[in-house]
C-alpha positions as a printed NumPy array, in Angstrom:
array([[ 16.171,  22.899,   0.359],
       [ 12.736,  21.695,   1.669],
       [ 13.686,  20.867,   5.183],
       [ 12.695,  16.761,   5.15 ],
       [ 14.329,  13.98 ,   6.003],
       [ 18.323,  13.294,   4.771],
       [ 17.655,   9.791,   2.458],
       [ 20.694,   7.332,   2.334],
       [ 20.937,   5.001,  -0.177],
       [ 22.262,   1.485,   0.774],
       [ 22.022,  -2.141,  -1.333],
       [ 20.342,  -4.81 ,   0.866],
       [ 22.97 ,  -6.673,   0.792],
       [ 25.158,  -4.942,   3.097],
       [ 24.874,  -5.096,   6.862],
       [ 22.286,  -2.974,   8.818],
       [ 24.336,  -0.504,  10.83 ],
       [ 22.69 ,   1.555,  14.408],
       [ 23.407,   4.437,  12.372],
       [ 20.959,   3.674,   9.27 ],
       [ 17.873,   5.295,  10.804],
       [ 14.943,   3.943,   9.341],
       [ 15.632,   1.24 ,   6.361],
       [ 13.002,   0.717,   3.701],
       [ 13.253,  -1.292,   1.192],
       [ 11.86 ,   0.515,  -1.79 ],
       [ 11.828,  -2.868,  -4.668],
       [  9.349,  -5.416,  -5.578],
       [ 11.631,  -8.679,  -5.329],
       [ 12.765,  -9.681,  -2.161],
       [ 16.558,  -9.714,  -2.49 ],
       [ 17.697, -13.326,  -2.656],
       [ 19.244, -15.016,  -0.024],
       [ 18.737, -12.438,   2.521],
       [ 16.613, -13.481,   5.958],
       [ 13.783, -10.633,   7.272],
       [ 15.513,  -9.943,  10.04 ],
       [ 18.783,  -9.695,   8.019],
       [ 17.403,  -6.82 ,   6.462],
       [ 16.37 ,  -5.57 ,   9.337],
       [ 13.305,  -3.431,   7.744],
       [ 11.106,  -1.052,   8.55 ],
       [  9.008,  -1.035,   6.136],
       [  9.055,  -2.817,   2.627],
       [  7.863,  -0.133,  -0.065],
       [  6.985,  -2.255,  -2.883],
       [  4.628,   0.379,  -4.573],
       [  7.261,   3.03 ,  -4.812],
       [  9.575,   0.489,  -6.786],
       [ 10.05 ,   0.678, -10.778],
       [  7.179,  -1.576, -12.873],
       [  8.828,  -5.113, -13.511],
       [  8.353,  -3.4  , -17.222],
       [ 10.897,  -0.045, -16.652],
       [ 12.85 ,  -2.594, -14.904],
       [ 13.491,  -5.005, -17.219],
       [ 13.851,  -2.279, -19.925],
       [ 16.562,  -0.639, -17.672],
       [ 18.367,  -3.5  , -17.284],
       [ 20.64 ,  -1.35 , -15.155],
       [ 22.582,   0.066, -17.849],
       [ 23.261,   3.35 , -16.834],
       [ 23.497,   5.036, -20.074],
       [ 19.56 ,   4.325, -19.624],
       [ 19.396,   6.401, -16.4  ],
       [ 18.155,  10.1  , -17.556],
       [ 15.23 ,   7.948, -19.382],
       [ 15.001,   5.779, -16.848],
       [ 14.384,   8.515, -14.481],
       [ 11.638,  10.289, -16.512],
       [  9.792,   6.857, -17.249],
       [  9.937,   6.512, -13.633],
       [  8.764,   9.818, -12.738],
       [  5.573,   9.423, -15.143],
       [  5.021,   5.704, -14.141],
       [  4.764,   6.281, -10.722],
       [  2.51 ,   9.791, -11.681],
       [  0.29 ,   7.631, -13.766],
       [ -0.585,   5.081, -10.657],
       [ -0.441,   7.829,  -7.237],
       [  2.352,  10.566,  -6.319],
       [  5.383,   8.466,  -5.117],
       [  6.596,  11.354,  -3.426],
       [  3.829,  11.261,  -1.241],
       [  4.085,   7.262,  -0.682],
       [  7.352,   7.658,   0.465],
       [  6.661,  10.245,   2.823],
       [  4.032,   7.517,   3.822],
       [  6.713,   5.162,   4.701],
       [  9.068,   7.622,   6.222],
       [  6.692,   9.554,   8.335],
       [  4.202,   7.726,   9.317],
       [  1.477,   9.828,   6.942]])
């Protein structure tokens, strides 16, 4: 175990809650009919987010998910180290 932060998934749809800690929203669409301060962000990752491309290809079908998550992996390798721009986003560097 490396020791960094616990991450929580959560859909943007459901409520913000004291106990979320900090709440990024790691997607390039805004989620419809959802105010700002609704979501109650801190920050709004849109870089770390699948290409529309893998996206649309998913199509969340989750037999697609092991391939998903390698096309994600090298996507995100191919434009900067998402690891690394999630850190950004969760600590502060």
């Amino acid at each position: 175990m490396s020791g960094g932060p616990t991450i929580h998934l959560k859909r943007a749809y459901e409520p913000a809650q004291p106990s979320d800690g900090k709440r990024i929203l790691v997607e390039r669409l805004w989620p419809r009919g959802i105010t700002k301060e609704e979501a109650a962000l801190d920050a709004w990752a849109k870089d770390v987010s699948p290409s529309p491309e893998l996206r649309k290809w998913y199509a969340h079908d989750p037999e697609k998910w092991p391939e998903f998550q390698k096309r994600y992996r090298a996507d995100k390798d191919e434009e900067r180290n998402s690891a690394a721009l999630l850190r950004r986003y969760l600590l502060g560097r």
